[in-house]
N, C-alpha and C positions, 0 to 999 in steps of 0.2 A: 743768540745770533741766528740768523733765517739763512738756511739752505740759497742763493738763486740758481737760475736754470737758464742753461744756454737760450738762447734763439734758434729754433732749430730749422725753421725754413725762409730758406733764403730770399724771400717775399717779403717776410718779416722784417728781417735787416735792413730790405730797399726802404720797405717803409718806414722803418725810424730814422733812417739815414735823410730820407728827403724828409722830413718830419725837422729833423736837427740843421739841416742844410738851410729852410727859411729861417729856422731862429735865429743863429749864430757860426759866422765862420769856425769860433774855438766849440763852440760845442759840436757841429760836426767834425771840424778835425778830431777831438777828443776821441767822439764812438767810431769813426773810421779805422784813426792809429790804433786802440784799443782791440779791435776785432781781426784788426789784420799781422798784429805781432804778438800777443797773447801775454803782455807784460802784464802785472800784477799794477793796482790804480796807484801803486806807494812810487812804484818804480815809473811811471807814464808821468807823473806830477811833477818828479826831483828832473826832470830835464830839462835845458837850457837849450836856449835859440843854436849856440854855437853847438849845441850836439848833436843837431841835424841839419842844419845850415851847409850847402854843396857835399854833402857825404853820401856813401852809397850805403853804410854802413852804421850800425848804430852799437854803439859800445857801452856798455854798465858794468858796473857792481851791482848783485842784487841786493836789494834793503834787508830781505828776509832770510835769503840763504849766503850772502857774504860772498857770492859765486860771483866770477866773472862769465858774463856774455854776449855774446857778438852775433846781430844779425842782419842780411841783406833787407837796405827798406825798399820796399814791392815797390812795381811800376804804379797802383793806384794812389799808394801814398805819397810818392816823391814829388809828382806835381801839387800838389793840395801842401804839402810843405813850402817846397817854394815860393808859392805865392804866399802862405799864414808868417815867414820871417823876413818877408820885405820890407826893408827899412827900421829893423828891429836890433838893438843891441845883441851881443854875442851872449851876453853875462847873465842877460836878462830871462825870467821864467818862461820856458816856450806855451803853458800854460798860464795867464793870469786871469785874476778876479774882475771883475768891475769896479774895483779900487787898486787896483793897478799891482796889485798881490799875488803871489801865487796862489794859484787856485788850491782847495784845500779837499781833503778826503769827501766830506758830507757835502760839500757843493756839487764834486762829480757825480756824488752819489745819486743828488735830488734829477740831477740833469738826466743821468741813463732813466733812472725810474719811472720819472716823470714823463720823459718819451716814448717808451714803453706802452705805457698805460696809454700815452693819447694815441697812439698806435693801432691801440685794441688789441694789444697784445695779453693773454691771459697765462701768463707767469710772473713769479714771482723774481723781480727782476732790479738792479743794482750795480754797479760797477764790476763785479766780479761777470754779470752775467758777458763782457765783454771778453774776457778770458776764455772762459767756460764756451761760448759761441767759436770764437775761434780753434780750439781743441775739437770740437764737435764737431765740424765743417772740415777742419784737416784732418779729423780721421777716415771723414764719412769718402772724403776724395782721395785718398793714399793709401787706408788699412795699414799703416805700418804704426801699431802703435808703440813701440819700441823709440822710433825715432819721437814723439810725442810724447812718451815721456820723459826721454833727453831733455826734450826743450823745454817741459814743464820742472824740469828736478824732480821728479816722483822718485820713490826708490823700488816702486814693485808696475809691472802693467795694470795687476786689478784693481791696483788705486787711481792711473790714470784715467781706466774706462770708466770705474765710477764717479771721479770728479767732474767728468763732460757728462753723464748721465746716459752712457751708453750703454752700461751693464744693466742697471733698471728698464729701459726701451726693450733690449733682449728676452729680457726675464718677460717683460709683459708680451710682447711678442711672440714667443711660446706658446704660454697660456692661449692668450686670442687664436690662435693658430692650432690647438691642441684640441681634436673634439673627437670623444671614446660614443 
């Protein structure tokens, strides 16, 4: 399985964002929600209209660690919600296919990748990089990575930093900066 890599300048993100915005309402709500709550693609896919439908809050189990948790949805996502479950069943997948399906892991996958790339973005890049983007951009504005790996379930900070690829930026950072 391939490492991906955050998005790390936020130029970047404008430009897949508007890039996903012409294609498809769900495909930019997907990379917005994605980047802006840092849920894992398993946990973004299993959620239903009625889980964000007039809530300020968004509630799970996670798929992968069985954890329960709860977070405030940001001012940019709430309108972009409201308008994507208008006139839309409660029960129904807040993410579907174009067969009327819930959207499935390798479709999100082709959707971030694909954007990406028309982007001209030159990372190696996947559903995950929606994660990994978000952690990298909330550490870069906060430094507390403590609370960041709360929100990830890490169980150490040095796993945190190097899953957003902060630790590696550093190390190279050094070096570049290091001249005897």
């Amino acid at each position: 399985m391939t490492t991906v890599e955050p998005i790390r300048k936020k130029e970047d993100i404008e430009k897949v964002e508007k890039l996903l915005e012409k294609q498809s309402k769900r495909d930019h709500l997907l990379f917005v929600f994605g980047i802006n709550c840092g849920l894992r693609i398993s946990d973004i896919l299993r959620l239903n209209v009625g889980d964000v439908r007039n809530k300020t809050h968004i509630q799970i189990i996670e798929k992968k660690t069985g954890k329960f948790k709860k977070f405030p949805i940001n001012a940019k996502l709430q309108p972009l919600l409201e308008d994507f479950v208008k006139g839309r069943r409660n029960n129904e997948p807040l993410f579907l296919s174009h067969w009327k399906h819930r959207l499935d892991r390798s479709t999100a996958y082709y959707i971030i990748k694909d954007a990406c790339e028309k982007a001209g973005l030159q990372i190696k890049a996947g559903t995950h990089t929606m994660r990994k983007s978000f952690g990298y951009h909330h550490y870069r504005q906060f430094k507390d990575v403590a609370m960041l790996q709360k929100i990830f379930n890490h169980s150490s900070p040095q796993i945190t930093l190097r899953y957003i690829g902060v630790e590696q930026e550093q190390i190279e950072d050094s070096y570049n900066n290091f001249i005897l």
